[in-house]
C-alpha positions in Angstrom: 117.8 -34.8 -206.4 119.7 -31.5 -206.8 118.3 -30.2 -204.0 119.6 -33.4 -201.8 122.9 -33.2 -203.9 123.1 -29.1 -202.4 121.6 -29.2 -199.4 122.1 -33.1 -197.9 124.6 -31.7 -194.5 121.6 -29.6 -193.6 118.9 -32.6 -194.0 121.2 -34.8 -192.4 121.8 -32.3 -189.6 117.9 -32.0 -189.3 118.0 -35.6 -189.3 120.4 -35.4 -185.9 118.5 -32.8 -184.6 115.3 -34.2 -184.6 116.5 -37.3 -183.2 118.4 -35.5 -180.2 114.9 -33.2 -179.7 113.3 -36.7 -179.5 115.9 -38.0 -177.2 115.4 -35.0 -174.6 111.8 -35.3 -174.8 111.8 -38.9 -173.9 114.8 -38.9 -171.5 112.2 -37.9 -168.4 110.4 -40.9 -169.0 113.5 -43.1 -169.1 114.6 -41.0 -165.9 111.3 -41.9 -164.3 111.3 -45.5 -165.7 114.9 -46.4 -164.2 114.0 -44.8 -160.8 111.0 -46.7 -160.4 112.8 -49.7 -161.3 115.8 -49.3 -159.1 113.1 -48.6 -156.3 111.3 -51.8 -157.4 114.5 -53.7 -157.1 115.5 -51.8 -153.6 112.3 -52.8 -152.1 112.8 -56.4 -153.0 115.4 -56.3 -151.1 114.9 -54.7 -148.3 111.6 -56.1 -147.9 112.2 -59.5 -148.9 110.1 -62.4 -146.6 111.9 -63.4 -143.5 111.8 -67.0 -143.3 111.5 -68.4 -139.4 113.7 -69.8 -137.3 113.4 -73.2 -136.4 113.1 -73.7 -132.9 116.0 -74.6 -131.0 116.7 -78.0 -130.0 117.8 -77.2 -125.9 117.4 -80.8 -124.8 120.9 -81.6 -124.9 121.3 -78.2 -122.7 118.2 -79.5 -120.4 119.9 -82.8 -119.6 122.6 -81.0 -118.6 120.9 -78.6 -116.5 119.4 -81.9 -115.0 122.4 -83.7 -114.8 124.1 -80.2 -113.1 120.6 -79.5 -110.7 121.1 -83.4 -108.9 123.6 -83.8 -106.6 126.7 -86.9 -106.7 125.7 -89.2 -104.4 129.4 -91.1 -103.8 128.9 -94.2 -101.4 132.4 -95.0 -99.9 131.3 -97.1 -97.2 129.4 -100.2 -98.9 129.5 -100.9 -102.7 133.2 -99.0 -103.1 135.9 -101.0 -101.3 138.9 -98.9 -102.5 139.3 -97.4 -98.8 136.5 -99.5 -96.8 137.1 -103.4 -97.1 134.8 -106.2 -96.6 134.9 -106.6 -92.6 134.9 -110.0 -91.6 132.6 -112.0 -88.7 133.8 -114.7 -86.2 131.1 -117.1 -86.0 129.8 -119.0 -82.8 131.0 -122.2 -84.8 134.7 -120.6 -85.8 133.9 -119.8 -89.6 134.5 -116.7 -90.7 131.5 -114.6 -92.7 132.2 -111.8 -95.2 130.0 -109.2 -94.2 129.0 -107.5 -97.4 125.6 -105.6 -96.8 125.6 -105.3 -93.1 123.0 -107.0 -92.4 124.2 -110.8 -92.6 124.0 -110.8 -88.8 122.6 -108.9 -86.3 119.1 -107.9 -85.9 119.4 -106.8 -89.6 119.0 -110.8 -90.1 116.2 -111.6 -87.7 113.6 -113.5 -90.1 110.0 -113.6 -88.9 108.7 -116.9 -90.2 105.0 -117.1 -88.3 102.5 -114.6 -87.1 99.4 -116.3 -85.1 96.8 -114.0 -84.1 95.2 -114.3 -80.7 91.8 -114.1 -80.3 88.8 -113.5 -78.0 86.0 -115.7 -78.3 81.8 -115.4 -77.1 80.3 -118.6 -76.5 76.9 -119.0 -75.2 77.3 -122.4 -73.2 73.7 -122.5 -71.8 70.3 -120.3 -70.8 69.4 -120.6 -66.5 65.5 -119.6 -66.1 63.9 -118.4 -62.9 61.9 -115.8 -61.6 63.7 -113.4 -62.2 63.8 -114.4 -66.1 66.2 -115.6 -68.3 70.3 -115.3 -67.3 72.6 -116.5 -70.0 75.7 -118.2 -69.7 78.7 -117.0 -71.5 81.9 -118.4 -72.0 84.6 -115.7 -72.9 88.3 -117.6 -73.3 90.7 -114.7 -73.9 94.1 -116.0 -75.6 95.8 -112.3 -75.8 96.6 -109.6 -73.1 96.3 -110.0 -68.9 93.4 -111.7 -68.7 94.2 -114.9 -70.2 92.2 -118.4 -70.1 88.2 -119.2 -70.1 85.9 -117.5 -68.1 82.1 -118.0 -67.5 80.0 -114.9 -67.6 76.3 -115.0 -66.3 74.2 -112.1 -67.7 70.9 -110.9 -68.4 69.0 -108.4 -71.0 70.6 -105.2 -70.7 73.0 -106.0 -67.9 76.6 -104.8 -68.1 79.0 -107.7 -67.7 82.6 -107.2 -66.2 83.8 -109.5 -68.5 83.3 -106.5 -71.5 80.3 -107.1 -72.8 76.6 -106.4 -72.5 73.4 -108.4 -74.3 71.5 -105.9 -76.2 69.2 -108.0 -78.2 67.3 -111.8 -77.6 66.0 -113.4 -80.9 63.7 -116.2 -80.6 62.8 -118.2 -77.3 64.2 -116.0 -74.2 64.8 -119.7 -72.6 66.0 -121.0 -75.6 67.2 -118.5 -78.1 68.4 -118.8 -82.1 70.8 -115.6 -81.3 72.1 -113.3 -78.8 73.1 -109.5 -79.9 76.2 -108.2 -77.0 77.6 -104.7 -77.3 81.3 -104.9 -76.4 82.3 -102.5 -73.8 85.4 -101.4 -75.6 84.8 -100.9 -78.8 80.9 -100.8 -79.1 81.1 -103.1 -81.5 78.0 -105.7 -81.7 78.2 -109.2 -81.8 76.0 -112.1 -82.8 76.3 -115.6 -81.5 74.1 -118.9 -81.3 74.1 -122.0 -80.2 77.3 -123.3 -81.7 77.9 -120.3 -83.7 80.7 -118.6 -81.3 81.7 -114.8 -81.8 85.4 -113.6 -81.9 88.0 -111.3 -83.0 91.3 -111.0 -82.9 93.3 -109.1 -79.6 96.8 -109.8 -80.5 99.0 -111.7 -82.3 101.8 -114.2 -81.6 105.2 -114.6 -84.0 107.8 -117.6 -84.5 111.1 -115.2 -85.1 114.7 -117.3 -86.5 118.2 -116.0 -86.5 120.1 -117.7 -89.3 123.4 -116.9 -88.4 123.2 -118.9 -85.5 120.2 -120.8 -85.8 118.3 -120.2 -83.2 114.4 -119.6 -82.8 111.9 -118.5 -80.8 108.7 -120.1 -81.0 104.7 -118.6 -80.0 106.5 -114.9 -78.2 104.4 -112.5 -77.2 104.1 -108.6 -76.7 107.0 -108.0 -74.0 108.9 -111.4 -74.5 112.7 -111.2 -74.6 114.8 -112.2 -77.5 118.3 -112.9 -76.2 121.6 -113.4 -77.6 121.3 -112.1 -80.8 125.1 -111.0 -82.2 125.6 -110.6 -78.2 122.7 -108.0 -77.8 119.0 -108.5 -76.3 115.8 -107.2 -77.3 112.2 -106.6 -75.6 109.3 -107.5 -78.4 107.5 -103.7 -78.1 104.3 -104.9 -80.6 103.4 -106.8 -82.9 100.7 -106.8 -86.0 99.8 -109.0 -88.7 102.5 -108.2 -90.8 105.7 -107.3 -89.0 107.4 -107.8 -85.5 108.7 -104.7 -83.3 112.1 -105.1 -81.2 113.6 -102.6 -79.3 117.8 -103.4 -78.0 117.8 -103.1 -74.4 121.3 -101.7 -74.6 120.0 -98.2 -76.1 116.3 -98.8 -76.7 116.6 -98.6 -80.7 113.5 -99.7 -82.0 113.8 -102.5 -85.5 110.7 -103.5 -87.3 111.3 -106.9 -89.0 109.2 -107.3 -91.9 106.9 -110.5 -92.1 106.7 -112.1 -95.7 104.7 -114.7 -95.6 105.0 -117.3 -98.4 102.3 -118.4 -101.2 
């Protein structure tokens, strides 16, 4: 105890100096140990996960584009009246129609309300027998083009006919036979026909046309028929098919096809 009592400074300045040679010796850890955890926490940031985008949402910007791409269509002459009113039609009974669409009268309002179609038809009428062999009698009635009406055509096996047609084949009886085979000269198409079972096809057709406006009609016209007086202009019929009527204005040769809707 006296020796703590004399000497206690120096042991307690041993005491400090061990502790500071302690310290230094572990201060290059602690150096190393705070670098590496200031690194730790630099990388962490810096190389922290990117989270993606989400993708953008550019259909608002692709309507627009649209919308931008498509021109204005601005129709001043029929549905906006601002600048273009309603014009106004004297009719042959002195009422007045508002023309609205343009085609309340004129050919615009030509209705077709029939379409007929015109045929050719084969008949075998009866078989003549001689020496010669066997000559069949034909009826041909034509109801379309030039050569209208009946006419009887006598012809043999294999024997062109100027009526259009030519008999190719003779089944049964050449006196009396079950069928007749013709080729027809325009087409090449064949045709069968019997006793009582007549061949035909149609050549043409025929229309009934009405104009409202005025009410007037035209009933059974042909190819080439003349439809006059309709809002003070004629027209020549140019064709017609089964399901719409050709007219071309004499004035200026403008051709109009009117649609033919039949009913159910």
């Amino acid at each position: 105890m006296d020796f703590l009592k004399k000497h206690y400074e120096k042991v307690l300045l041993g005491v400090v100096l061990l502790g500071l040679a302690v310290a230094a010796a572990l201060l290059p850890w602690m150096i190393s140990s705070e670098r590496d955890s200031e690194h730790a926490k630099s990388e962490e940031i810096i190389n922290r996960p990117i989270k993606a985008l989400e993708s953008l949402n550019l259909s608002n910007v692709a309507n627009l584009i649209q919308r931008a791409s498509t021109p204005m269509s601005l129709d001043f002459s029929t549905s906006n009246k601002l600048f273009n009113s309603f014009p106004w039609q004297k009719m042959p009974d002195g009422t007045l129609k508002k023309i609205m669409h343009g085609n309340e009268i004129g050919i615009g309002a030509m209705v077709v309300t029939k379409i007929t179609p015109l045929y050719t038809t084969f008949t075998l009428d009866s078989v003549m027998t001689n020496d010669s062999g066997a000559r069949y009698i034909i009826v041909v009635a034509r109801e379309a083009g030039s050569r209208l009406g009946k006419k009887t055509a006598p012809a043999s096996l294999n024997e062109k006919n100027k009526e259009g047609f030519t008999i190719r084949e003779v089944k049964g009886s050449p006196d009396n036979p079950t069928e007749l085979t013709l080729e027809l000269t325009d087409t090449g198409e064949r045709a069968s026909l019997g006793n009582g079972k007549p061949f035909r096809r149609a050549d043409g057709y025929m229309a009934d046309l009405k104009y409202p406006p005025e009410n007037k009609s035209w009933n059974n016209q042909r190819v080439n028929a003349q439809i006059r007086g309709v809002a003070g202009e004629d027209y020549n019929i140019v064709a017609i098919a089964t399901n719409e009527v050709v007219l071309s204005a004499k004035s200026n040769y403008k051709k109009t096809s009117i649609p033919f809707n039949p009913g159910p």
